[in-house]
PyMOL Python script that loads the backbone (N, CA, C, O; Angstrom):
from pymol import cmd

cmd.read_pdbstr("""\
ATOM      1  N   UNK A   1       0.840  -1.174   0.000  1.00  0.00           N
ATOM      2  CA  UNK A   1       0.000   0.000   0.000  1.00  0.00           C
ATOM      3  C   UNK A   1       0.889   1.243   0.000  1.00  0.00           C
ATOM      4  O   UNK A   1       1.915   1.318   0.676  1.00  0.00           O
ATOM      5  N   UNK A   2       0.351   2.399  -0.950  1.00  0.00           N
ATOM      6  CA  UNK A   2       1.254   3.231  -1.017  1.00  0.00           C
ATOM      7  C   UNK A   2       0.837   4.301   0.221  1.00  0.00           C
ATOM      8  O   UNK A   2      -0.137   4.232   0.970  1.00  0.00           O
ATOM      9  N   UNK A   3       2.231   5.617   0.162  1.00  0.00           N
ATOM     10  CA  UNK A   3       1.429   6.723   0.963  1.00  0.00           C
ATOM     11  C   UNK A   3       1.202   7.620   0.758  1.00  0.00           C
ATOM     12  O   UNK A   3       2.223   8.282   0.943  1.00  0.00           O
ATOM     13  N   UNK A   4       0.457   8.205   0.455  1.00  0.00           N
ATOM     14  CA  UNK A   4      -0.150   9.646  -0.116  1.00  0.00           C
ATOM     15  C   UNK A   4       1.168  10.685   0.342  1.00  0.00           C
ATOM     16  O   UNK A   4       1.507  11.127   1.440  1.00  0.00           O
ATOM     17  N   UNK A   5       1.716  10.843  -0.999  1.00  0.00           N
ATOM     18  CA  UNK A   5       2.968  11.985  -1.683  1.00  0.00           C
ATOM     19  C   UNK A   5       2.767  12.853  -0.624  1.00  0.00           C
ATOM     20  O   UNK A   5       3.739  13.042   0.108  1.00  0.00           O
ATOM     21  N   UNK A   6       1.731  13.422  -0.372  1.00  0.00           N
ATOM     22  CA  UNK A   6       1.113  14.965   0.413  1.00  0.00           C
ATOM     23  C   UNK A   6       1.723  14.516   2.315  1.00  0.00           C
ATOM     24  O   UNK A   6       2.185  15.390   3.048  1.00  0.00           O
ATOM     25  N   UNK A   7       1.593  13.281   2.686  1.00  0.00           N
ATOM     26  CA  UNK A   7       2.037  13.132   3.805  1.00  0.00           C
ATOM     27  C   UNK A   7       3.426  13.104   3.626  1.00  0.00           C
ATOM     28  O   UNK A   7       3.896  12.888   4.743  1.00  0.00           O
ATOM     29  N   UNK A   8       4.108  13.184   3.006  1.00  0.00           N
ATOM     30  CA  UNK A   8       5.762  13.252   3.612  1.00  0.00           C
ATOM     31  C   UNK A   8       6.063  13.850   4.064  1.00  0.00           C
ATOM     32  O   UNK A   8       5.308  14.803   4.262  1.00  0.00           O
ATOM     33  N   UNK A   9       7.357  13.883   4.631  1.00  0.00           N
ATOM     34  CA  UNK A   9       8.611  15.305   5.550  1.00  0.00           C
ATOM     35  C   UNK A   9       9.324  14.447   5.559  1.00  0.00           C
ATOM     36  O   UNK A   9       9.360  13.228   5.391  1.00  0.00           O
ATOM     37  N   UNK A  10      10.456  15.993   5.988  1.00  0.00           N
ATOM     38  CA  UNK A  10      12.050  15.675   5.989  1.00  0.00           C
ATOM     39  C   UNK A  10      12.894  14.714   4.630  1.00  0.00           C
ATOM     40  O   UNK A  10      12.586  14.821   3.444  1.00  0.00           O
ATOM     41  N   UNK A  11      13.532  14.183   4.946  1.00  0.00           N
ATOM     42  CA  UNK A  11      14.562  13.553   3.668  1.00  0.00           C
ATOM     43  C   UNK A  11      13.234  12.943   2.783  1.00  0.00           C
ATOM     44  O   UNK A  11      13.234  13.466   1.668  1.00  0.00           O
ATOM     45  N   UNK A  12      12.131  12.010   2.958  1.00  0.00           N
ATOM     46  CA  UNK A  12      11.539  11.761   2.284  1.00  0.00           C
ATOM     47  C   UNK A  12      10.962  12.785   1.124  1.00  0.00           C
ATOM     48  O   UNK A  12      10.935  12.597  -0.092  1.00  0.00           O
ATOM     49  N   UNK A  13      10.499  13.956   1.901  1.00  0.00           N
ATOM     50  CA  UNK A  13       9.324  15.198   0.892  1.00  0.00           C
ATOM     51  C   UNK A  13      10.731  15.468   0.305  1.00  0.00           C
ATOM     52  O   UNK A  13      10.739  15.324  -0.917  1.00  0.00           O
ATOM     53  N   UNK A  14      11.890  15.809   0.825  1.00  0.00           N
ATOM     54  CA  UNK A  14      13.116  16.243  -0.373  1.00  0.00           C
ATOM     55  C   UNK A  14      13.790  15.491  -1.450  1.00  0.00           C
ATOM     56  O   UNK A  14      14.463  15.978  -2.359  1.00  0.00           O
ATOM     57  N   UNK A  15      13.532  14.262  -1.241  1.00  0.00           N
ATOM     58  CA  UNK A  15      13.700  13.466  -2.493  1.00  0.00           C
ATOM     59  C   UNK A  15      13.012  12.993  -3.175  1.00  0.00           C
ATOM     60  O   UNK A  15      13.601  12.450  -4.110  1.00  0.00           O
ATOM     61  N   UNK A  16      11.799  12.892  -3.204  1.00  0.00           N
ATOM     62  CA  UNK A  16      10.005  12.853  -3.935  1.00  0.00           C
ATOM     63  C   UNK A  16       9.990  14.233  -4.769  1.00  0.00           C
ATOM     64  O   UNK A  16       9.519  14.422  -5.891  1.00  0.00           O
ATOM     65  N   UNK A  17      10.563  15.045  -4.004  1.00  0.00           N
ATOM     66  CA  UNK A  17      10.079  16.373  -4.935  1.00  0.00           C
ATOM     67  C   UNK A  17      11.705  16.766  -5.871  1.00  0.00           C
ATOM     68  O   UNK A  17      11.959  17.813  -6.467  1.00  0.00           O
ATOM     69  N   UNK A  18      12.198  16.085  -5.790  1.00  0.00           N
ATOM     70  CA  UNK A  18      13.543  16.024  -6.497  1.00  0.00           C
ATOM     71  C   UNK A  18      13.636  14.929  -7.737  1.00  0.00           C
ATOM     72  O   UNK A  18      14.423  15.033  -8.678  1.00  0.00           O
ATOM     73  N   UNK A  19      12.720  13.905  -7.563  1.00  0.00           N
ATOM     74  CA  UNK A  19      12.348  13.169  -8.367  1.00  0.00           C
ATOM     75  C   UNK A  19      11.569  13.742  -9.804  1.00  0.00           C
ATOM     76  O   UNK A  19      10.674  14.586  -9.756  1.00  0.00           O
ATOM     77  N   UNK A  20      12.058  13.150 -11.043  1.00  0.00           N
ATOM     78  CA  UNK A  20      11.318  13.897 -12.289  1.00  0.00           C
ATOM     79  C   UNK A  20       9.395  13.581 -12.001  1.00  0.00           C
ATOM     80  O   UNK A  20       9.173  12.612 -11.276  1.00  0.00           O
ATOM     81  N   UNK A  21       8.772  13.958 -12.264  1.00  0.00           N
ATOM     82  CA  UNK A  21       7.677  14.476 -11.964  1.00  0.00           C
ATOM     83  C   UNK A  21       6.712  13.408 -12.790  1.00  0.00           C
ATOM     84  O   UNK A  21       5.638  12.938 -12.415  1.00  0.00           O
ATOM     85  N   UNK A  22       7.461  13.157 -14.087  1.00  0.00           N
ATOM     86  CA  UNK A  22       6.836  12.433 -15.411  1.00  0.00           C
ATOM     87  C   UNK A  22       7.497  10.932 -15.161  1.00  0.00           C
ATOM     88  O   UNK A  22       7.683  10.224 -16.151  1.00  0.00           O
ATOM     89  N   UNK A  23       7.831  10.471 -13.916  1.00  0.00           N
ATOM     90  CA  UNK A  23       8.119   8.984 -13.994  1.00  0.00           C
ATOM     91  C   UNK A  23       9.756   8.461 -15.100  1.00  0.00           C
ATOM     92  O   UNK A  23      10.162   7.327 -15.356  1.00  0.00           O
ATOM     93  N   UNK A  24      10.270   9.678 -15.472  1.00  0.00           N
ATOM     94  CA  UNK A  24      11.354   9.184 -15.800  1.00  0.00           C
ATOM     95  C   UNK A  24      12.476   8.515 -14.850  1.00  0.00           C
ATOM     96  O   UNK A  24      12.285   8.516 -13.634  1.00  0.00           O
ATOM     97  N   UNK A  25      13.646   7.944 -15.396  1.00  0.00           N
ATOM     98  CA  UNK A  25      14.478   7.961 -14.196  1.00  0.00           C
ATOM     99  C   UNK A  25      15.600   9.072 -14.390  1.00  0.00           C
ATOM    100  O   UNK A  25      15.867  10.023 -15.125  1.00  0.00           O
ATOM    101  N   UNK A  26      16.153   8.303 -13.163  1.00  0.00           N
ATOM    102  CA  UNK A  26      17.760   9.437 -12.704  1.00  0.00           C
ATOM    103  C   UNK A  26      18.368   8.300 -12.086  1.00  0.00           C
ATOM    104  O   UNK A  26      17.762   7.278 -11.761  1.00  0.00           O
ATOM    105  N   UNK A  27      19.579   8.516 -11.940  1.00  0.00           N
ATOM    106  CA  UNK A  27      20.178   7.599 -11.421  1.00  0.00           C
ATOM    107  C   UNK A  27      20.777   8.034 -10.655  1.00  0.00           C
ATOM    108  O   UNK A  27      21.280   9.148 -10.803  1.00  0.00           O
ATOM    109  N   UNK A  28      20.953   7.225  -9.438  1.00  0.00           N
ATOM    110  CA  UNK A  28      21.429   7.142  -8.167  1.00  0.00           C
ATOM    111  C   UNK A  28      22.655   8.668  -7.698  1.00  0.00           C
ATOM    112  O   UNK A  28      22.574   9.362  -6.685  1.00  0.00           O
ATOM    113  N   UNK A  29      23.629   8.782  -8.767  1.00  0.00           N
ATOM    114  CA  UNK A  29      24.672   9.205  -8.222  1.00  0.00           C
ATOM    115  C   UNK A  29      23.974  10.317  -8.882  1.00  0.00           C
ATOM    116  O   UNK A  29      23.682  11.154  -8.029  1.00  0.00           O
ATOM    117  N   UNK A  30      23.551  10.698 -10.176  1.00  0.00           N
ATOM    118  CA  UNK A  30      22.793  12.009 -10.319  1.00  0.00           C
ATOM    119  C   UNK A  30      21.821  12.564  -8.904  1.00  0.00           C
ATOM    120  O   UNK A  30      21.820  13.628  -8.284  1.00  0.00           O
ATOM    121  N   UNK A  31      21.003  11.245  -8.753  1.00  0.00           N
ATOM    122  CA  UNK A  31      20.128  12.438  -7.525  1.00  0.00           C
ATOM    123  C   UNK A  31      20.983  12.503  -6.366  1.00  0.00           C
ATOM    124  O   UNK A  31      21.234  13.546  -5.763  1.00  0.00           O
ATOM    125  N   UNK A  32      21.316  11.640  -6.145  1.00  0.00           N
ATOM    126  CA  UNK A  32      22.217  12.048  -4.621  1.00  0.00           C
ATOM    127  C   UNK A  32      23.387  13.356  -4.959  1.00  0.00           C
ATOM    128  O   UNK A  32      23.465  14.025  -3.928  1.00  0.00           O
ATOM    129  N   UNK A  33      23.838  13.636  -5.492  1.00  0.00           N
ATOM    130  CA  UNK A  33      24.908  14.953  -6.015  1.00  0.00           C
ATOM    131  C   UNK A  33      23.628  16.041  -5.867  1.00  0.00           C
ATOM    132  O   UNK A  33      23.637  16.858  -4.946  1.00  0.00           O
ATOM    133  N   UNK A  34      21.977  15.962  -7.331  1.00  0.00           N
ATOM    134  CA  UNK A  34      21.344  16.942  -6.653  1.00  0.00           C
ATOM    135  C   UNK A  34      20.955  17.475  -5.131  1.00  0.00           C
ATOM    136  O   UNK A  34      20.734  18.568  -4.610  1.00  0.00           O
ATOM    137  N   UNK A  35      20.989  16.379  -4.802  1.00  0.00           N
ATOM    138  CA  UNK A  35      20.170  16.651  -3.126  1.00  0.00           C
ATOM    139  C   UNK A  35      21.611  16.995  -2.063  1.00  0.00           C
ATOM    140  O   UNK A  35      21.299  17.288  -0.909  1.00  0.00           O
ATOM    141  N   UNK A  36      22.703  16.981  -2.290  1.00  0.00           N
ATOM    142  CA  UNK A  36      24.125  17.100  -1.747  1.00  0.00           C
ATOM    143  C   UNK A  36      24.385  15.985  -0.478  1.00  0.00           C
ATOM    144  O   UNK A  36      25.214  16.127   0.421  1.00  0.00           O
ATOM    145  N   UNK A  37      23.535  14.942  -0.639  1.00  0.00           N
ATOM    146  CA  UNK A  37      23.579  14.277   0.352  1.00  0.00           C
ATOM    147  C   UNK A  37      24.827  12.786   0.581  1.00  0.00           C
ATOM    148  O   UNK A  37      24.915  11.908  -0.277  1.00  0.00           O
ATOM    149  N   UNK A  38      25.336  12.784   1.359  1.00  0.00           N
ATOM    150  CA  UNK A  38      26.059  11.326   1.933  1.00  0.00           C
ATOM    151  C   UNK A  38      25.436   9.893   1.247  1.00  0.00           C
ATOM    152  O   UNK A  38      24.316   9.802   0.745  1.00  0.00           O
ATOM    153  N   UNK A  39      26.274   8.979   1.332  1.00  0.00           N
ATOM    154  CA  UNK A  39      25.672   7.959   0.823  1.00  0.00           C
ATOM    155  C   UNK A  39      24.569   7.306   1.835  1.00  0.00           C
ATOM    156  O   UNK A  39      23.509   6.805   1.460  1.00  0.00           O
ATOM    157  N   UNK A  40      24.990   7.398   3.116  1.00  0.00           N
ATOM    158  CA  UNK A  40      24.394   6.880   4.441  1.00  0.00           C
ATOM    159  C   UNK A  40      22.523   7.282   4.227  1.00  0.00           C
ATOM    160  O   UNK A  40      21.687   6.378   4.196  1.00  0.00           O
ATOM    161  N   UNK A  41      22.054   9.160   4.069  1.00  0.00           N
ATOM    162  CA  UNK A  41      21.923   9.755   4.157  1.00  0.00           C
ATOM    163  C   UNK A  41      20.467   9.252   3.114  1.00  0.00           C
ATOM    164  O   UNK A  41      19.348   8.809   3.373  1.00  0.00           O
ATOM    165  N   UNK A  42      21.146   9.574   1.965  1.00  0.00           N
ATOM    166  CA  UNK A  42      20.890   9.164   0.406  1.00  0.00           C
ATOM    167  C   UNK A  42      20.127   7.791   0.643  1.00  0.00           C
ATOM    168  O   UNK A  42      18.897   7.802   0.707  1.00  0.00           O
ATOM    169  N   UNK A  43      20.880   6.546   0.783  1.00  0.00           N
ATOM    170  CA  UNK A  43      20.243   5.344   0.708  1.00  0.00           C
ATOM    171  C   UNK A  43      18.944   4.960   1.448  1.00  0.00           C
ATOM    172  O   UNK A  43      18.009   4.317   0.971  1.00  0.00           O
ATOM    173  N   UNK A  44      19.064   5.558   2.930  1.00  0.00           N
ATOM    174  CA  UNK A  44      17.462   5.493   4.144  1.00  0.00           C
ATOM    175  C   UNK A  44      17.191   5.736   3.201  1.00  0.00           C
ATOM    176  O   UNK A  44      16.991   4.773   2.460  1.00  0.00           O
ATOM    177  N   UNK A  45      16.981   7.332   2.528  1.00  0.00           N
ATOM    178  CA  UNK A  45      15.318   8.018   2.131  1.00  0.00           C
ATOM    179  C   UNK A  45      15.635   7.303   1.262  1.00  0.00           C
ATOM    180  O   UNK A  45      15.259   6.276   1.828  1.00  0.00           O
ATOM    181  N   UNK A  46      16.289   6.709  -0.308  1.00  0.00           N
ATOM    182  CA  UNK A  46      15.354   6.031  -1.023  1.00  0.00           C
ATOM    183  C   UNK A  46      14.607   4.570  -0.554  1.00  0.00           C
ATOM    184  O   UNK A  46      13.407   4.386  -0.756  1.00  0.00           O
ATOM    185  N   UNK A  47      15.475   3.567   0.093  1.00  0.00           N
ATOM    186  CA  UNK A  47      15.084   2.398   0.573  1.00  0.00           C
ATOM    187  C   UNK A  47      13.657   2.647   0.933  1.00  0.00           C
ATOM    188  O   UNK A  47      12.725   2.030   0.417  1.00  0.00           O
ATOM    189  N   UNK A  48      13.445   4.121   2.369  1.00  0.00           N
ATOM    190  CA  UNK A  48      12.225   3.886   2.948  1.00  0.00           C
ATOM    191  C   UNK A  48      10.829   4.710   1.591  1.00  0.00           C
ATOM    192  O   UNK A  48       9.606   4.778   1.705  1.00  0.00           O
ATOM    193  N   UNK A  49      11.505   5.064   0.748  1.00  0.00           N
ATOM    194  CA  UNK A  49      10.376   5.708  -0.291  1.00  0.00           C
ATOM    195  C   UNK A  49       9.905   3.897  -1.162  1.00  0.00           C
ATOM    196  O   UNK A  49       8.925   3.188  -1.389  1.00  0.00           O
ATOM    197  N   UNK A  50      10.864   3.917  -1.287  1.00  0.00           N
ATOM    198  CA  UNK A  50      10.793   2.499  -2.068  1.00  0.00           C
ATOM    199  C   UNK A  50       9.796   1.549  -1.127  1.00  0.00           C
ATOM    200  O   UNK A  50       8.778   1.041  -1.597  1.00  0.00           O
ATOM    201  N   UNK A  51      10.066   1.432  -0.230  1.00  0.00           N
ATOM    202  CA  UNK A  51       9.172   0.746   0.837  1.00  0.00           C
ATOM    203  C   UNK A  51       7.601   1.177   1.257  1.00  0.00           C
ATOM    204  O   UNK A  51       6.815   0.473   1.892  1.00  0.00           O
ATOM    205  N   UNK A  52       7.301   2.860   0.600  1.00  0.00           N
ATOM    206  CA  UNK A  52       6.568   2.761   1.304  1.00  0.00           C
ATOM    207  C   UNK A  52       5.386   2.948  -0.948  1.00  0.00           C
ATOM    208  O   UNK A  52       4.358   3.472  -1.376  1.00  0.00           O
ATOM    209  N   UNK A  53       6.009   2.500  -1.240  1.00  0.00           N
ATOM    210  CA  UNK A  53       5.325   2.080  -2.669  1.00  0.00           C
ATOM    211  C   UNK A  53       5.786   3.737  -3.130  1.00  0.00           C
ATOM    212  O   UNK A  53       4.722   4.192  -3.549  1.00  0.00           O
ATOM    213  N   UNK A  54       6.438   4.419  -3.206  1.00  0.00           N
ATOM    214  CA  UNK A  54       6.056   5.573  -4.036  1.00  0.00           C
ATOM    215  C   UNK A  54       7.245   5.871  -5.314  1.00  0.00           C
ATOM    216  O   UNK A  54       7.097   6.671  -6.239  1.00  0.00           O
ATOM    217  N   UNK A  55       8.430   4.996  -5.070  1.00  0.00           N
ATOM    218  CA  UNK A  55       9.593   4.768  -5.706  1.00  0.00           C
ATOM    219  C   UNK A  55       9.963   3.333  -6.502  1.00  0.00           C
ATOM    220  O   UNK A  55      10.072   2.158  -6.151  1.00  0.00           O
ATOM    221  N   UNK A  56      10.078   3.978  -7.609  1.00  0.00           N
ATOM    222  CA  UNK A  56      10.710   1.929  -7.640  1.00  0.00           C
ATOM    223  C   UNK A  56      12.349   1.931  -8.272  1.00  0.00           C
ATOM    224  O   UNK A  56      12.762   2.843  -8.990  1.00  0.00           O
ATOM    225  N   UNK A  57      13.036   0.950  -7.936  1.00  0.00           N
ATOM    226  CA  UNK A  57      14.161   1.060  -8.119  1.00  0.00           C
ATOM    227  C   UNK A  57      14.711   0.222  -9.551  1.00  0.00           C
ATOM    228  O   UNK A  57      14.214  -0.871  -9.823  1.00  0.00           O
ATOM    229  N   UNK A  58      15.668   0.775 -10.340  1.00  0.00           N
ATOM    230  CA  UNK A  58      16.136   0.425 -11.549  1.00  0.00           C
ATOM    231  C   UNK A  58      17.495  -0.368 -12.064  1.00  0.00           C
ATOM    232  O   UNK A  58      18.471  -0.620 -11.357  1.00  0.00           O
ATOM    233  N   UNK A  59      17.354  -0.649 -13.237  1.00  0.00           N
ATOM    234  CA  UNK A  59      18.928  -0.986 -13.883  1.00  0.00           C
ATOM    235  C   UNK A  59      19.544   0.127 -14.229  1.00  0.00           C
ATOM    236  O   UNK A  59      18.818   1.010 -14.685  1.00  0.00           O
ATOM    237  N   UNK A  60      20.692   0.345 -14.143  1.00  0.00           N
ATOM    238  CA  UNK A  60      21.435   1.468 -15.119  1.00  0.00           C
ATOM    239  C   UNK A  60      23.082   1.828 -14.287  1.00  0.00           C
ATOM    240  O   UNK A  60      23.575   1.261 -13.312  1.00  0.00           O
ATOM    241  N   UNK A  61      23.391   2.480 -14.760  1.00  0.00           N
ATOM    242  CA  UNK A  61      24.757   3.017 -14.533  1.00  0.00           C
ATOM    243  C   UNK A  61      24.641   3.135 -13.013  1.00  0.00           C
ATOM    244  O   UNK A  61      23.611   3.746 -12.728  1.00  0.00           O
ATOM    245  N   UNK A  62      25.387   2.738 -11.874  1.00  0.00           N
ATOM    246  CA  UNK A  62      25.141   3.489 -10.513  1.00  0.00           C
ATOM    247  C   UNK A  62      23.097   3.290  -9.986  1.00  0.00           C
ATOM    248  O   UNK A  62      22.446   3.865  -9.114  1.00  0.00           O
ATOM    249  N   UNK A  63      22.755   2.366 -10.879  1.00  0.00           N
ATOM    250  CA  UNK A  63      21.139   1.633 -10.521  1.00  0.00           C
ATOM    251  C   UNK A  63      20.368   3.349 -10.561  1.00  0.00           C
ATOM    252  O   UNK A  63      20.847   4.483 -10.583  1.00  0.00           O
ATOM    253  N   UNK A  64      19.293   2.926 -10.556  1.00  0.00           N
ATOM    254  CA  UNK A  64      18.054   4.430 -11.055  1.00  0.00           C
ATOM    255  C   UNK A  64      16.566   3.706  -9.909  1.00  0.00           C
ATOM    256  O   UNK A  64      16.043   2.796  -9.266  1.00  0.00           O
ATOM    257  N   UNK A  65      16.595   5.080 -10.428  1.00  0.00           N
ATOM    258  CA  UNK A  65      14.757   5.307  -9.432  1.00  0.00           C
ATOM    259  C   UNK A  65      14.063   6.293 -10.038  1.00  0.00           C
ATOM    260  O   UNK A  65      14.563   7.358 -10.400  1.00  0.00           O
ATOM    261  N   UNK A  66      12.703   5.922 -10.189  1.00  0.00           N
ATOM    262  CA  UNK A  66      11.810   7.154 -10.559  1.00  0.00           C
ATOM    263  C   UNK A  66      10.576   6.828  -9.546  1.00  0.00           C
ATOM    264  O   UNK A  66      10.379   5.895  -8.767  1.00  0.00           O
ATOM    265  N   UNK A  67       9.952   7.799  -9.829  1.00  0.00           N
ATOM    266  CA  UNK A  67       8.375   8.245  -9.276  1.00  0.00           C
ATOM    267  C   UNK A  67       7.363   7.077  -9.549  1.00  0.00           C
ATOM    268  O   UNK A  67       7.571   6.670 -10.692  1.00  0.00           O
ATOM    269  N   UNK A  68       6.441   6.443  -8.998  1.00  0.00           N
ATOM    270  CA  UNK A  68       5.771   5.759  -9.526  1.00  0.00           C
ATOM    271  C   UNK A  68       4.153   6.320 -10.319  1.00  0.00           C
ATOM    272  O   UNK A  68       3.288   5.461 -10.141  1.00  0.00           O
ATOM    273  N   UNK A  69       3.897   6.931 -10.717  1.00  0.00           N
ATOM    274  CA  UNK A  69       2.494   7.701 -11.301  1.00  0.00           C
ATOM    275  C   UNK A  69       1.619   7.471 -10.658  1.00  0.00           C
ATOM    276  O   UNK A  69       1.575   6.318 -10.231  1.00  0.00           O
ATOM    277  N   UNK A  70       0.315   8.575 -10.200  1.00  0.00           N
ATOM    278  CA  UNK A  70      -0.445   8.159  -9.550  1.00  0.00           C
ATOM    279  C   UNK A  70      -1.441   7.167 -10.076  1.00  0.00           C
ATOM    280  O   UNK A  70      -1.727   6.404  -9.154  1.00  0.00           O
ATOM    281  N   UNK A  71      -2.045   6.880 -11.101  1.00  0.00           N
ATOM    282  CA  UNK A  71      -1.984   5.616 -11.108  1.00  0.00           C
ATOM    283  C   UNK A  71      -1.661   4.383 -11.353  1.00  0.00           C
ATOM    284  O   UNK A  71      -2.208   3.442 -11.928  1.00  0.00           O
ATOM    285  N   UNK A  72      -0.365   4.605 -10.647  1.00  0.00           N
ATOM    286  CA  UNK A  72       0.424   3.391 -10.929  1.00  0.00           C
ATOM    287  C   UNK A  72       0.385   2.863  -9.699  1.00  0.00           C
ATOM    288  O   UNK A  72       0.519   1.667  -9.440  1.00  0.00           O
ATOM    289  N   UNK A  73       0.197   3.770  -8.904  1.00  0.00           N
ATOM    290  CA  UNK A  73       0.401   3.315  -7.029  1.00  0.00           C
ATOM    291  C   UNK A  73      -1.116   2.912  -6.406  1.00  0.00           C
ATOM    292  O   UNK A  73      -2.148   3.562  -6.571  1.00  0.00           O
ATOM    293  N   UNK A  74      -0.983   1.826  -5.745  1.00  0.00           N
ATOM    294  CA  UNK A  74      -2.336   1.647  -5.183  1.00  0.00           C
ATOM    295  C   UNK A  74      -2.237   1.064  -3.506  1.00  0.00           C
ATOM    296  O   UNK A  74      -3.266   0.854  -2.864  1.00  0.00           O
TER     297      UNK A  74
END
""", "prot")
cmd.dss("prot")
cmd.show_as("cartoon", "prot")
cmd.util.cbc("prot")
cmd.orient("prot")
């Protein structure tokens, strides 16, 4: 079950809203450089976005993540 985008904070709402908007990806070392964050730092918030259905994680250079669409999430 996912969680409604609108409830986040802290590292979560800053990397959801750093995320492309249209479900493309980015990859790992791209968003973490945008967000200036540690690897430590970086990995929680995606793991727990990923966990809580709103992220899904990818193949690619340094692995990728995008947004999941709203209706893609249920």
């Amino acid at each position: 079950m996912a969680v409604d985008p609108a409830a986040l904070h802290g590292d979560h709402q800053a990397m959801f809203a750093a995320l492309p908007a249209d479900s493309t990806t980015i990859s790992n070392p791209n968003l973490q450089r945008r967000l200036g964050w540690d690897s430590d730092r970086y990995f929680r918030a995606r793991d727990g976005l990923v966990d809580m259905g709103l992220v899904v994680r990818g193949r690619g250079r340094g692995g990728v993540v995008r947004r999941l669409l709203p209706e893609t999430v249920s």
